[in-house]
C-alpha positions as CSV (number, residue, x, y, z in Angstrom):
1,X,0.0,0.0,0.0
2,X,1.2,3.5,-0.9
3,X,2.4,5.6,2.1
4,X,0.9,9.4,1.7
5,X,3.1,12.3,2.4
6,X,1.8,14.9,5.4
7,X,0.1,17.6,2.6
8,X,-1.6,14.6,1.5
9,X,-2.9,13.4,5.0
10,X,-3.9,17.0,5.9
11,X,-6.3,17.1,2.6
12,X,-7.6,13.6,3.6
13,X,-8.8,15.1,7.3
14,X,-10.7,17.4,5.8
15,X,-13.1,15.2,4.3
16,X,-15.8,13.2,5.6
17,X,-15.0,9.5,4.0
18,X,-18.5,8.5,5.6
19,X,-20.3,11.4,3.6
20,X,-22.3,11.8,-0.1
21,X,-21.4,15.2,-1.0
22,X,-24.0,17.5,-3.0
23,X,-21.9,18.3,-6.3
24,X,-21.1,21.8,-5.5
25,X,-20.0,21.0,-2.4
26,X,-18.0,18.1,-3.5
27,X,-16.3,20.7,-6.3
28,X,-15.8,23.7,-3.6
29,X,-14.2,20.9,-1.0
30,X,-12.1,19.7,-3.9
31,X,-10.4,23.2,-4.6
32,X,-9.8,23.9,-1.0
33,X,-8.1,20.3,-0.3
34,X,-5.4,20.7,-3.8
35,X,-2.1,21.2,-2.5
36,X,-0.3,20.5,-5.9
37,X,2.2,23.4,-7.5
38,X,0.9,22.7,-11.0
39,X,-2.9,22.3,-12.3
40,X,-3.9,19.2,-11.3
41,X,-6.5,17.2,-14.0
42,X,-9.5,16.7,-12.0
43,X,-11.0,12.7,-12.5
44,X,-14.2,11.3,-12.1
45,X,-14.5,7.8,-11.2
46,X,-17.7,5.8,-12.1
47,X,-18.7,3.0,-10.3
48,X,-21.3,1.0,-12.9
49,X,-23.7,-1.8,-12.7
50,X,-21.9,-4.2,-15.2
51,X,-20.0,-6.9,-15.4
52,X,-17.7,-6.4,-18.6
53,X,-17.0,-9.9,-18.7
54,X,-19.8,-10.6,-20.7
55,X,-19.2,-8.8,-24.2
56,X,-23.3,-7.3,-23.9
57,X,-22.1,-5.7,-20.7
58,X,-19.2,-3.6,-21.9
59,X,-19.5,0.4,-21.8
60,X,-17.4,2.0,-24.1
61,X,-17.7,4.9,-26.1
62,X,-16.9,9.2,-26.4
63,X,-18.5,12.6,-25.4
64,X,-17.8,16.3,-25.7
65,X,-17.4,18.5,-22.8
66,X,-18.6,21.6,-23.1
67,X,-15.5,23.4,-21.9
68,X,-13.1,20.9,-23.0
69,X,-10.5,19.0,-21.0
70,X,-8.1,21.6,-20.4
71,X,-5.4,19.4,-22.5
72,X,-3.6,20.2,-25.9
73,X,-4.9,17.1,-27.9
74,X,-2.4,16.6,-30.4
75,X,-4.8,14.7,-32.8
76,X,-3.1,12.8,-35.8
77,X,-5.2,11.4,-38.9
78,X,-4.9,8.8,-41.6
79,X,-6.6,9.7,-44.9
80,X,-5.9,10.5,-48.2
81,X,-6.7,13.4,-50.9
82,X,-9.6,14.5,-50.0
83,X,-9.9,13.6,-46.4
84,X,-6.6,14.3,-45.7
85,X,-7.4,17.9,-46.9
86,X,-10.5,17.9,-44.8
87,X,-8.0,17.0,-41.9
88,X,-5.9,19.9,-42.0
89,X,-8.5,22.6,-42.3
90,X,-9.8,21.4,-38.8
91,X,-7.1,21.5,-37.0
92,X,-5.4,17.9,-37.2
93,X,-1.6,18.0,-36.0
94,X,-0.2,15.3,-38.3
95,X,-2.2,14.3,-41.2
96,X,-0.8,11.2,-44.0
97,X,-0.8,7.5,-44.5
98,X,1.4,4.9,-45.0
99,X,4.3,7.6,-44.6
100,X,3.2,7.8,-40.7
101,X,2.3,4.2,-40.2
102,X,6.2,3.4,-41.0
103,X,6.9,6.5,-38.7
104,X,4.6,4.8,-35.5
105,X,6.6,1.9,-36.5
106,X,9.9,3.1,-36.1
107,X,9.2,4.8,-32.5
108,X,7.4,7.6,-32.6
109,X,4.2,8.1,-30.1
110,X,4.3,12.5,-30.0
111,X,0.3,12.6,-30.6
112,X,-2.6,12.1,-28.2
113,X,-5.9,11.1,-30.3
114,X,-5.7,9.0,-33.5
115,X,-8.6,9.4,-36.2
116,X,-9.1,7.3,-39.6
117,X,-10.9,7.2,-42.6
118,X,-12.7,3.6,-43.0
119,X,-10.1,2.7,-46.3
120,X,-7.3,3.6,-44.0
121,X,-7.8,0.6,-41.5
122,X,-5.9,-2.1,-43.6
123,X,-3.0,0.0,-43.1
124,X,-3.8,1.5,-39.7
125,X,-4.3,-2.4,-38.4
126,X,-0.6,-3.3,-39.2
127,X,-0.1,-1.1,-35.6
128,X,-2.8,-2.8,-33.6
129,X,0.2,-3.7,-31.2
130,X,1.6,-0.5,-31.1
131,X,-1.8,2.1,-30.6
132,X,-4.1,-0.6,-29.1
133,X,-1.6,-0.8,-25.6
134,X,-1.6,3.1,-25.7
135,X,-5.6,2.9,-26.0
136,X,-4.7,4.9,-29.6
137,X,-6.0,2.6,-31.8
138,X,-9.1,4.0,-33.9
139,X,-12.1,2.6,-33.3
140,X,-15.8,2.8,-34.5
141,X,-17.4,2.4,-31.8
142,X,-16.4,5.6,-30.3
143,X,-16.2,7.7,-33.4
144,X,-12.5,7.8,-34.3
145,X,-13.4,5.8,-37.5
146,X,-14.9,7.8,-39.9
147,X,-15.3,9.8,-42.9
148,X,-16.9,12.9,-40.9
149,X,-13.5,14.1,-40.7
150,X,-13.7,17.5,-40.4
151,X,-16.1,17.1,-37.2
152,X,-14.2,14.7,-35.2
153,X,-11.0,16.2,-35.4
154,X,-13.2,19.9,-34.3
155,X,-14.5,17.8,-31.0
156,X,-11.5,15.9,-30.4
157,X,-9.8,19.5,-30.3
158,X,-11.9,20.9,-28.2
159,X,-12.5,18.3,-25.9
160,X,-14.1,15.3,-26.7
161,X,-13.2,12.0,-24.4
162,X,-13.1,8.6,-24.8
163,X,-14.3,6.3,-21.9
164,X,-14.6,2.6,-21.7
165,X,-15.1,0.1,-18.4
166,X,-12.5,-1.5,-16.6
167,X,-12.4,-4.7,-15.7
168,X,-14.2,-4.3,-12.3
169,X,-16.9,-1.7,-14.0
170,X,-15.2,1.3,-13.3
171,X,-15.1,4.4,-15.7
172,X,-12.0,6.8,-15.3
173,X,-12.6,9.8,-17.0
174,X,-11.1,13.4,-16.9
175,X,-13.5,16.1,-16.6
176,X,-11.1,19.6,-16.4
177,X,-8.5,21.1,-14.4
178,X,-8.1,22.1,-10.7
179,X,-8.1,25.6,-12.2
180,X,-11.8,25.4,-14.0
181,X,-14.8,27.1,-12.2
182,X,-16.5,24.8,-10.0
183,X,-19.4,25.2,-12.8
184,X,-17.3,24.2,-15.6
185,X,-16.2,20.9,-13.9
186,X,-20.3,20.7,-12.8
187,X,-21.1,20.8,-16.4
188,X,-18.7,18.8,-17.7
189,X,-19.3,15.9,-14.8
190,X,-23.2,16.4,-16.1
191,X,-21.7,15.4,-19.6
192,X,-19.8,12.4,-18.8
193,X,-22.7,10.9,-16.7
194,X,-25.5,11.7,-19.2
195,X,-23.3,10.4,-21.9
196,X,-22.8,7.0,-19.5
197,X,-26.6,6.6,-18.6
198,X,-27.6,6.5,-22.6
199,X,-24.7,4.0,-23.1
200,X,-26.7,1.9,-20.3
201,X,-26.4,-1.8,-21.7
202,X,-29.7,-3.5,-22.0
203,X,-28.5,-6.8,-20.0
204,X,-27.2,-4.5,-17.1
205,X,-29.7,-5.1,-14.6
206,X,-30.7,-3.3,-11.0
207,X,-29.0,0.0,-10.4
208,X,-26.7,1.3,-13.0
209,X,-24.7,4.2,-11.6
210,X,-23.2,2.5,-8.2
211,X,-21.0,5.5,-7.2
212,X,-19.5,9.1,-8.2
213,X,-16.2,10.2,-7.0
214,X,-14.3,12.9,-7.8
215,X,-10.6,13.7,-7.0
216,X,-7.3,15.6,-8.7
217,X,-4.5,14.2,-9.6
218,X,-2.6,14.2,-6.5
219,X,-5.1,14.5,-4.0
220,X,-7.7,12.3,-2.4
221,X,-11.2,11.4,-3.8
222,X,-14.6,12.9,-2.5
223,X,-18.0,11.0,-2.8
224,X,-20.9,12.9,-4.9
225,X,-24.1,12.3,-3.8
226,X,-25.1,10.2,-7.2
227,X,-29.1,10.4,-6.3
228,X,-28.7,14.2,-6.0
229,X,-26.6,14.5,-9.6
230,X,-29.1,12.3,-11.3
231,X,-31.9,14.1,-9.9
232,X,-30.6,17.3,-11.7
233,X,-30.2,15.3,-14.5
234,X,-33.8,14.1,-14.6
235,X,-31.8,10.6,-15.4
């Protein structure tokens, strides 16, 4: 088990590990209790319902937060002519084909989001062992294969995540940075857990959202009151 330094222990005693905080208190509680020099990401953790062993129970897929995750995405594309074009004028860092397949092969990893045109994949497969690892490879399942270039590239850009269930039904997702307002991170939590509930799988049965936590990166996690956040969500 991890030891935790004093700063850390100090944030810790400030919450109540017993308690389901109401979302703005759980934000508010979350900016006082940061002791980090830099700005922290801030993470939601999803507890869900599911038992991703079973391939009808798996929760995977990608949604645009309003005010973005903070991040440069450095968002590369495979296409050609065209699409390639289409690429570029959104904003795409590295646009090509084969040329960056042999590229990825020889080392080099200095992107964030990978997108591809459907007649790319032949190619684009030949690094399944490189991107998949990485959780890089395209996919079309969470939009990153496609022809509506010019669109995905704009969200990824601006903030579009991918999420998809662990093993023991857990989502990790970022939702901002320690220096967001608390209604930012509100809205963009709001995102991520609407976006969740309409992925609901129809074998998942009994209660779907189990539990909402939110911490930063260095510090320790708070409880949100899940009835309370889906209440406002009218979910």
């Amino acid at each position: 088990m991890a030891k935790h330094g004093k700063k850390y222990k100090e944030a810790l005693s400030k919450i109540d590990r017993l308690k389901s905080y109401e979302l703005q208190e759980a934000l508010s509680l979350l900016k006082e209790v940061t002791f980090a020099n830099f700005d922290e990401t801030v993470e939601a953790v999803v507890k869900l319902g599911v038992d991703p062993r079973h391939a009808d129970q798996m929760v995977r897929g990608s949604v645009s937060l309003p005010h973005g995750t903070g991040k440069t995405v450095k968002v590369l594309v495979f296409a050609k002519g065209d699409k390639a074009q289409e690429a570029k004028d959104a904003g795409a860092d590295y646009v090509g084909d084969d040329d960056l397949v042999t590229k990825i092969q020889g080392g080099w990893f200095d992107f964030d989001k990978v997108v591809a045109t459907p007649d790319m994949m032949a190619s684009v497969g030949k690094l399944g062992r490189l991107l998949g690892p990485r959780g890089l490879m395209p996919n079309p399942k969470v939009g990153t294969v496609t022809n509506n270039i010019k669109e995905v590239v704009s969200d990824l850009k601006a903030g579009m995540i991918e999420y998809r269930v662990d093993k023991a039904g857990i989502i990790h997702a970022p939702v901002g940075k320690k220096s967001f307002e608390s209604t930012q991170l509100a809205e963009n939590l709001k995102s991520l857990i609407d976006s969740l509930v309409k992925a609901k799988p129809e074998s998942a049965k009994g209660q779907y959202v189990r539990g909402v936590y939110i911490s930063t990166t260095m510090g320790p996690g708070l409880k949100v009151d899940q009835q309370q956040l889906l209440g406002e969500l009218k979910l």
